[in-house]
Structures are given as C-alpha cells and as structure tokens.
C-alpha positions as YAML, in Angstrom:
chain: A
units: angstrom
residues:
- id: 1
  name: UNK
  ca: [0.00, 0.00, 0.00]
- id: 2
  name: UNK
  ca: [1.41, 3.58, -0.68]
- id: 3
  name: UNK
  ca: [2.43, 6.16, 1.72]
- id: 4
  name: UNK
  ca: [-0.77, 8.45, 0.07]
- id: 5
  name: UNK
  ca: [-3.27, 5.83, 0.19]
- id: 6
  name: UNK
  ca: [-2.50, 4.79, 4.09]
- id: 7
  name: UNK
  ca: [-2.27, 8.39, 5.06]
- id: 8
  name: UNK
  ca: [-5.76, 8.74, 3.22]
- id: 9
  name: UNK
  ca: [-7.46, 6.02, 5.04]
- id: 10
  name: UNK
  ca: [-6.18, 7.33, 8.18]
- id: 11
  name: UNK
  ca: [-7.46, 10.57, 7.64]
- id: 12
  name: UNK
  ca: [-10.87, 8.59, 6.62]
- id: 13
  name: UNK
  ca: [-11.07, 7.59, 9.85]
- id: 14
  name: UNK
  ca: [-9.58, 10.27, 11.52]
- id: 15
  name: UNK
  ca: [-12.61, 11.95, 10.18]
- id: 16
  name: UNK
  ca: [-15.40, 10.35, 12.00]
- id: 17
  name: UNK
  ca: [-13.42, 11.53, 15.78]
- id: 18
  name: UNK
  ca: [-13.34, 15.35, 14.86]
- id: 19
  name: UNK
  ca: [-13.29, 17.53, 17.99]
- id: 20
  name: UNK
  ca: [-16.40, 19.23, 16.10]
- id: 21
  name: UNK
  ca: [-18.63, 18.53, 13.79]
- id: 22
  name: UNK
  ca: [-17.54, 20.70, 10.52]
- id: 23
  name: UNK
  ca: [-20.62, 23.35, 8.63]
- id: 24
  name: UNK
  ca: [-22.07, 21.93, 5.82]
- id: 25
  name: UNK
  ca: [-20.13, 23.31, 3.07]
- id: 26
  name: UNK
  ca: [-17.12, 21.38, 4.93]
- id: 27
  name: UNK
  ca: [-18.98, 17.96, 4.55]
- id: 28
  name: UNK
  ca: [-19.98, 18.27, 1.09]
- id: 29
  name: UNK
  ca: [-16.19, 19.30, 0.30]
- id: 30
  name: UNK
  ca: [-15.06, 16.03, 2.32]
- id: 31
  name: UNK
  ca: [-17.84, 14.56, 0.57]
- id: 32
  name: UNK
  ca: [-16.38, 15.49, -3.12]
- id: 33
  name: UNK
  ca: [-12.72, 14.78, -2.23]
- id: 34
  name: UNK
  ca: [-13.50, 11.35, -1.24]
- id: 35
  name: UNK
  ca: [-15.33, 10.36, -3.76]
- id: 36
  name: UNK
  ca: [-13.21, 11.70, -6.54]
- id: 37
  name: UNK
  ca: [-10.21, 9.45, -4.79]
- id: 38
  name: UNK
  ca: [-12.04, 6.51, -4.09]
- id: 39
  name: UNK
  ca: [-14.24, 6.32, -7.84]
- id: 40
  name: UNK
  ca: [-12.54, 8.69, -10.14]
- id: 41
  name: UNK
  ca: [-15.24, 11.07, -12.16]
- id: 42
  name: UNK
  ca: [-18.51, 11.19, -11.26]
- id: 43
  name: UNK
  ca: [-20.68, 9.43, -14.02]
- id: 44
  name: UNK
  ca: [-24.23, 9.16, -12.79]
- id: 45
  name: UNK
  ca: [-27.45, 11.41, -13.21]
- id: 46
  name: UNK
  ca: [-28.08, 13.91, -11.02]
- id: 47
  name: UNK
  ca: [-31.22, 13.67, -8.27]
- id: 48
  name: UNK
  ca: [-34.01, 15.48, -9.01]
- id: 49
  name: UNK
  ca: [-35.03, 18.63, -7.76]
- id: 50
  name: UNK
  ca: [-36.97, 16.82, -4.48]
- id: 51
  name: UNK
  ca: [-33.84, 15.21, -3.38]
- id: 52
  name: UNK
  ca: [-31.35, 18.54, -2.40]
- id: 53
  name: UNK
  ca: [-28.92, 16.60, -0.40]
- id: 54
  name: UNK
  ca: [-28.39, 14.48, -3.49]
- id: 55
  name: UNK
  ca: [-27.92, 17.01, -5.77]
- id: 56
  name: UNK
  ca: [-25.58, 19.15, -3.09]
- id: 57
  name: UNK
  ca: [-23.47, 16.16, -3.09]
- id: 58
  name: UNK
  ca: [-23.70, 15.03, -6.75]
- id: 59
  name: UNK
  ca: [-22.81, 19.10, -7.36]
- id: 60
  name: UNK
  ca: [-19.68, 18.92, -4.90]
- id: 61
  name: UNK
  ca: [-18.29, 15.62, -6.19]
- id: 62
  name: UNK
  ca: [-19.01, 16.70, -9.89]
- id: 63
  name: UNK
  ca: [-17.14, 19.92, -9.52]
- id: 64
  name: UNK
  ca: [-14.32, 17.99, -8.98]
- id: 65
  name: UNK
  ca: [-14.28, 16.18, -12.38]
- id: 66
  name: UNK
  ca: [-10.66, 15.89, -13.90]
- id: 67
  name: UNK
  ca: [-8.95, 15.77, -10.74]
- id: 68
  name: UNK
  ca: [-7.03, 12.75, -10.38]
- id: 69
  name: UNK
  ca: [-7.57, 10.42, -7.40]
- id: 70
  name: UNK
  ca: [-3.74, 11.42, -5.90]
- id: 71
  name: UNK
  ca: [-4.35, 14.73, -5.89]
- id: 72
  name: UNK
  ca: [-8.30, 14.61, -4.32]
- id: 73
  name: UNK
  ca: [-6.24, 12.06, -1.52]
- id: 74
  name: UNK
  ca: [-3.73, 14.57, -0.59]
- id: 75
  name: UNK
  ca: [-6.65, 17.47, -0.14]
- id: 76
  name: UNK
  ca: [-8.96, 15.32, 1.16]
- id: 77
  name: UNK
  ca: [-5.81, 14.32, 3.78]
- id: 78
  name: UNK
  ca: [-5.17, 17.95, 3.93]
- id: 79
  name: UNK
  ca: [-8.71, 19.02, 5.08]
- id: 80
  name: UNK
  ca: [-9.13, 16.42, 7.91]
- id: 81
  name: UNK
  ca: [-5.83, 17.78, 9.43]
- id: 82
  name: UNK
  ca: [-6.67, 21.51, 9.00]
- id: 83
  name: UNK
  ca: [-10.14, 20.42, 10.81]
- id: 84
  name: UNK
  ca: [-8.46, 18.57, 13.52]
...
C-alpha cells in the first residue's frame, strides 16, 4: 500500500473523531474529495429537484471532475488535518 493511500485512510477515519462537527459546506467538500479518490469522475445522473442533499453532493463531487484520485487524496488528507 502507498504512503498516500494509508495516510488517506487514516485521515478517513480520523474523520469520523473530529473535535467538532464541521458546517455543511465542509462535509460536502469532504464529501467530493472522497469520492473523486475513491471512484474517479462522477458518471451518474443527477437527483431530481426533491432530493437537495443528493444534488448538493452530486454538485460537490461533480465539480471535482478531472482531478485525479492522488491529488483529491492529498486534499482530502489535507482538510481532515486543517479540521483537527
């Protein structure tokens, strides 16, 4: 296993033992990050209109598109230590 990917599932879990819970825009960001490192581009439809915390998370992973999984890892790692 590489040094990136270990120190990204560490920060995975480091995530869920967060002194505080981060705002929302936070999440979705987290949200984005890890899905662009763990699936690559998002592919799928986006929820309709009824389902908003679908589309705010189809939105913040699909803004991400392009990025390649190393680099989402190392911001993704980056943002759980900022929050920490």
């Amino acid at each position: 296993m590489s040094d990136l990917k270990a120190q990204f599932e560490k920060a995975a879990a480091d995530s869920t033992q967060l002194p505080e819970r981060p705002e929302n825009k936070t999440l979705l960001e987290l949200y984005g990050l890890y899905k662009q490192a763990t699936a690559g581009d998002n592919a799928g439809a986006r929820p309709g209109f009824t389902d908003m915390a679908g589309r705010m998370k189809f939105d913040a992973w699909a803004a991400l598109k392009g990025k390649s999984g190393e680099e989402a890892m190392q911001e993704y790692i980056d943002l759980i230590e900022s929050l920490k």
